[in-house]
C-alpha positions as CSV (number, residue, x, y, z in Angstrom):
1,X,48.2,-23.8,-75.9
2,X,51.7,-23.9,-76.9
3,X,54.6,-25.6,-74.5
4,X,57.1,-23.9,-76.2
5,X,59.0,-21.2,-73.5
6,X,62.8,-21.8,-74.5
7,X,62.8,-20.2,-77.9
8,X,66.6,-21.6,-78.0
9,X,64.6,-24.8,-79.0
10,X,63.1,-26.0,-82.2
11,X,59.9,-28.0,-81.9
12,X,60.9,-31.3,-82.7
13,X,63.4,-30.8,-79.8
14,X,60.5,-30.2,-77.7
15,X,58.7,-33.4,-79.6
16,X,62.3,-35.7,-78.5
17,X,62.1,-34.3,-74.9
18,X,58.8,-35.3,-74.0
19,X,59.3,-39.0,-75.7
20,X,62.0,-39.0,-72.9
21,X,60.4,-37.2,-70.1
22,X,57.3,-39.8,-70.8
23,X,59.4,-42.9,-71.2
24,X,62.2,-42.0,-68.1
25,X,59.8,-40.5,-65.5
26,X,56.4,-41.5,-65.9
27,X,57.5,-45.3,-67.4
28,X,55.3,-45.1,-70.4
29,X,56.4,-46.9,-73.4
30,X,53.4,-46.4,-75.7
31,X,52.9,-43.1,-76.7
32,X,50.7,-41.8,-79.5
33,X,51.7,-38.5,-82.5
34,X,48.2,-37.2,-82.0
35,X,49.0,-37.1,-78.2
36,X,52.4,-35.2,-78.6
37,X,50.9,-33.0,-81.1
38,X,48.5,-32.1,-79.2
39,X,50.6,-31.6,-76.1
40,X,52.7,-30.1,-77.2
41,X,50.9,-27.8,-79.8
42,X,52.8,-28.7,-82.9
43,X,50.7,-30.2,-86.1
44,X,51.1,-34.1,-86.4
45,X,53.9,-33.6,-89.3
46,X,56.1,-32.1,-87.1
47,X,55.7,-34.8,-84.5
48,X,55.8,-37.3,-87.4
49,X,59.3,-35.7,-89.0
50,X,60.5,-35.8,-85.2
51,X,60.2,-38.9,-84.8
52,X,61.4,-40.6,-88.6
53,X,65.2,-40.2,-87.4
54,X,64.6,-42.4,-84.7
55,X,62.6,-44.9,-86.1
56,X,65.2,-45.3,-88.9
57,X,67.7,-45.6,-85.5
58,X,65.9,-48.1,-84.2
59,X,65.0,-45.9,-81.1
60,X,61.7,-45.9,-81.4
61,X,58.8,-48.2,-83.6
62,X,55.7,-46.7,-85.2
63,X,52.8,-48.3,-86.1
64,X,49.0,-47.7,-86.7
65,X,48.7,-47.8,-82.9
66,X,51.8,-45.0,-81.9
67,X,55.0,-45.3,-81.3
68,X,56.7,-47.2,-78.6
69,X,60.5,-46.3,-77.5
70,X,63.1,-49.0,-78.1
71,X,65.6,-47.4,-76.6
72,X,66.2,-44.4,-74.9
73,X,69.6,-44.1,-74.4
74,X,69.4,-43.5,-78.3
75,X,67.0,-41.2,-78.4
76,X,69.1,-39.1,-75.3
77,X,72.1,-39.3,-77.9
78,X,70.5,-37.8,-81.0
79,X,68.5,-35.0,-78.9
80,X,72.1,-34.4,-77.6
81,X,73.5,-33.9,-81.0
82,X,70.5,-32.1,-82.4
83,X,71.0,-30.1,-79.3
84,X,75.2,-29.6,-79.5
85,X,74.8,-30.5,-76.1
C-alpha cells in the first residue's frame, strides 16, 4: 500500500515528514529505514538517500540499529527548503 496522495510531493518528502510526524507527535526517537520503507511503500534506498542529507546535517544519526533524530528543528528546515515552503 502506498501513502502517497499529494502527488505535489516526492517520496523522500514523504520519508522527512513522517521522521517528524513520529519524532513531534508520537515522541519516538528511534526509528528504523525498514519501518519507513515499509510504511510508507518506498524501497529502502529511497528511505536511505532521504535520510543521507540529514545525517551529514547532523539532524539525525544512523546506525546498524536505525536512525535516531538529533534534531528536529533541522530536519523541519531542510523539508522546508526541499519543499519551497
Amino acid at each position: 500500500m502506498s501513502f502517497f496522495k499529494n502527488e505535489s510531493m516526492e517520496k523522500k518528502e514523504f520519508v522527512l515528514e513522517r521522521i517528524l510526524f513520529e519524532f513531534l507527535e508520537k515522541k519516538r526517537l528511534k526509528l528504523t529505514q525498514l519501518e519507513l520503507s515499509r510504511e510508507l511503500g518506498v524501497s529502502l534506498s529511497t528511505v536511505n538517500n532521504a535520510i543521507k542529507p540529514l545525517a551529514k546535517m547532523g539532524a539525525v544519526s544512523t546506525g546498524p540499529t536505525g536512525l535516531s533524530v538529533i534534531d528536529a528543528h533541522k530536519i523541519a528546515l531542510y523539508w522546508c527548503s526541499a519543499r519551497s515552503i
